[in-house]
N, C-alpha and C positions, 0 to 999 in steps of 0.2 A: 306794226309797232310804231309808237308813233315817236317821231325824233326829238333824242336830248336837246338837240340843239340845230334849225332849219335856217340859213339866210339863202335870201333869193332876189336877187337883181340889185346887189345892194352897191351902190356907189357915195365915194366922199370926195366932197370938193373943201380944198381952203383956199379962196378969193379966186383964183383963174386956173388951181395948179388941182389935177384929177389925181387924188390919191390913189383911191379906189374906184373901179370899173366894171359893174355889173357883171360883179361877183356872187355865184350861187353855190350852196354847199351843206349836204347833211351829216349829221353827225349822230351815232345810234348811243342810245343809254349804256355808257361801259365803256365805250371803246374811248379809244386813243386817236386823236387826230395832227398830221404835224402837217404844218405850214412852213414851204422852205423856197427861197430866193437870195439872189445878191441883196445889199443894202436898198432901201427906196424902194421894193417890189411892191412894198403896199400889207405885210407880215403883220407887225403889229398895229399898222391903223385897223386893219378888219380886228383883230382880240379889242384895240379900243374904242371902234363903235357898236361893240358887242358890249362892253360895259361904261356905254355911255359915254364915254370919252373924246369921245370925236364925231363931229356934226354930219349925220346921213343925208344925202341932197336925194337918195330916192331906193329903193328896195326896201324889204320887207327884211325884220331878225325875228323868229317866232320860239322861245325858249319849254319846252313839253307841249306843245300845243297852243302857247299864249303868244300871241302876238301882242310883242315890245312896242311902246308909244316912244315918244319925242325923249322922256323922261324915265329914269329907274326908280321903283320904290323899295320899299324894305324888303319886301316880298322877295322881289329880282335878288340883293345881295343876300341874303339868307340863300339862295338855292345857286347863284351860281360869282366866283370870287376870283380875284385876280393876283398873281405873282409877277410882278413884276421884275426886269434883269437886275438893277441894280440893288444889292443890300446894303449897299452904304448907304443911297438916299433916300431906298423906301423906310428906311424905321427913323422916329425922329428920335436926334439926339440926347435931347434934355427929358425923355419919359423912359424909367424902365421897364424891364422887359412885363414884370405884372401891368405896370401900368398901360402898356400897348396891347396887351391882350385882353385885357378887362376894356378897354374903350368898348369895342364894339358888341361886347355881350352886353354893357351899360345901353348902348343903343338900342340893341332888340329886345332888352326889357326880359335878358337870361337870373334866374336864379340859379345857386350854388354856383355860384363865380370863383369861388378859392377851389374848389375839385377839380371845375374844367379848366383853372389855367395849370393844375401839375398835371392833369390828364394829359393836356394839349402838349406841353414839353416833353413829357414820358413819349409819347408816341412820334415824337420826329428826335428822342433822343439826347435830351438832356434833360439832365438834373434839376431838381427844383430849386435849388440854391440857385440856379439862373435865374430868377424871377427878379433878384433884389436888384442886377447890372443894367449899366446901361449900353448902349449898343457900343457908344466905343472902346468899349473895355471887352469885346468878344470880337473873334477871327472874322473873314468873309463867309466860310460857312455856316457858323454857328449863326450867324445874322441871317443868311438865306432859310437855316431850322426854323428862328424864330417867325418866319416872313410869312414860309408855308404855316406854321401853329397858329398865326394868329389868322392867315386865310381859311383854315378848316376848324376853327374853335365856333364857328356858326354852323359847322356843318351842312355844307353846301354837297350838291350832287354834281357841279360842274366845275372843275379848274382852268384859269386862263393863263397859260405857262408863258410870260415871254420873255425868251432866252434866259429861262431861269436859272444857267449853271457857266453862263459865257465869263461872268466875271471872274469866275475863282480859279481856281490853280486844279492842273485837270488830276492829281489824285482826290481831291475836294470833291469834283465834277462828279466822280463815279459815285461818291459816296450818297451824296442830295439826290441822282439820278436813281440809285438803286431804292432810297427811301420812298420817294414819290413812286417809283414801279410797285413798291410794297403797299404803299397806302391806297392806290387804287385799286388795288388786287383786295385787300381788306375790306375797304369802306365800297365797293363797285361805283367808284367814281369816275368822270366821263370828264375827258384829257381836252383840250384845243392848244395846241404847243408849238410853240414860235422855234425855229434854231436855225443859222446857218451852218450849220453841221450836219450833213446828211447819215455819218453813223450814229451821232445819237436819235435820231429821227425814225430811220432805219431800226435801230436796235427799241426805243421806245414807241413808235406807234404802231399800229396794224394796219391805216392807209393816209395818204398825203397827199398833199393841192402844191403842186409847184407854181410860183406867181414871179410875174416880172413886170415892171410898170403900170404895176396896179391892177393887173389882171390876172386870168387863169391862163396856164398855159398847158399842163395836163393834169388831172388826177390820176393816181395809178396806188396799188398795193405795195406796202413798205417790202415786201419780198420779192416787186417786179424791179422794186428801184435797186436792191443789194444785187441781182442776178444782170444790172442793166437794160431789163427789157422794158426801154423806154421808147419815146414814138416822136418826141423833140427835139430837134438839135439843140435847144436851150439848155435842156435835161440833160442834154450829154455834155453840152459845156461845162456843167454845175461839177457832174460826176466827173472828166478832166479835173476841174480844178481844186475837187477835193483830193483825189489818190497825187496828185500834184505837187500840194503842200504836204502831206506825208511822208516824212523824212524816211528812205531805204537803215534797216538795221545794219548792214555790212558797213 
């Protein structure tokens, strides 16, 4: 089968400082991938030189079999779309919610644009009456709905989750988590997901790449990581300092 999504040897420099370090990693059609480390491990530069965002000094991104050039075309964002952590900065202020979700079907040259932008709201859960707001006039989650509808209104096969639920308040968190686990299950859409949270990671993906200074440091099954059968002392530090911050209920 040939991979949703293949990088292989891929490194990022900006001026003298290695983001990223010949870093390699597959990802199968469907599945759920989480990418997890301290701050600075190099987490979402790989999901941003996956969608062009940041400058590759050398490896290969090859998306169903195509091998990625220098540049993304229409092509690329039509098949694979990015969610970025923050919903306050990702939507802009002064356009609403129709008018954010209609930009990019106006780009890819989509007809029936008024169906797919209540389609697109109906399936992450709000009302069409939300088309008329603007972003600051909705919660942090309702902005995080909007962020994913307007990344799955092209209807891509690949999502680029990063730290899609850190901002909001964690009954919020369950609620956007459990949507995206529905929409992929739905649409068999193929995850790459940024978190420092190892139980959402754990709980959403099926296998993970822990990274630390830019590198890999193991790959292992989201059900080797919840059992701890890990092989790194890094990996065990990570899992310390999660059960750590974990406040005892007594």
């Amino acid at each position: 089968m040939t991979p949703a999504l293949a990088i292989d040897g891929l490194s990022v420099e900006y001026d003298d400082f290695v983001a990223l370090d010949d870093v390699s990693l597959t990802v199968a059609p469907g599945e759920s991938f989480g990418l997890v480390g301290e701050s600075g491990s190099g987490k979402s530069t790989l999901l941003r030189a996956v969608a062009g965002l940041a400058p590759v000094s050398s490896g290969t991104i090859t998306v169903d079999g195509q091998k990625l050039g220098a540049k993304r075309d229409k092509a690329f964002y039509r098949k694979v779309q990015m969610v970025f952590q923050d919903p306050y900065g990702s939507l802009h202020p002064r356009q609403t919610v129709d008018r954010l979700l209609l930009e990019p079907l106006a780009i890819h040259g989509f007809t029936g644009t008024e169906g797919r932008i209540i389609r697109a709201l109906d399936e992450v859960g709000l009302p069409a009456s939300f088309r008329f707001r603007y972003s600051h006039q909705l919660s942090g989650g309702q902005r995080q709905r909007v962020a994913i509808a307007r990344a799955l209104i092209l209807e891509p096969s690949i999502l680029l989750l990063d730290e899609p639920t850190s901002a909001l308040d964690a009954s919020v968190q369950a609620e956007v988590l459990n949507l995206l686990e529905q929409l992929r299950a739905t649409r068999n859409l193929t995850f790459v997901m940024v978190s420092h949270d190892l139980a959402v990671v754990t709980h959403m993906c099926d296998r993970l790449m822990v990274m630390q200074s830019g590198r890999t440091v193991e790959e292992l099954a989201s059900s080797d990581l919840a059992a701890r059968r890990v092989t790194q002392d890094y990996t065990r530090g990570l899992l310390t300092a999660s059960a750590g911050f974990r406040r005892d209920s007594a």
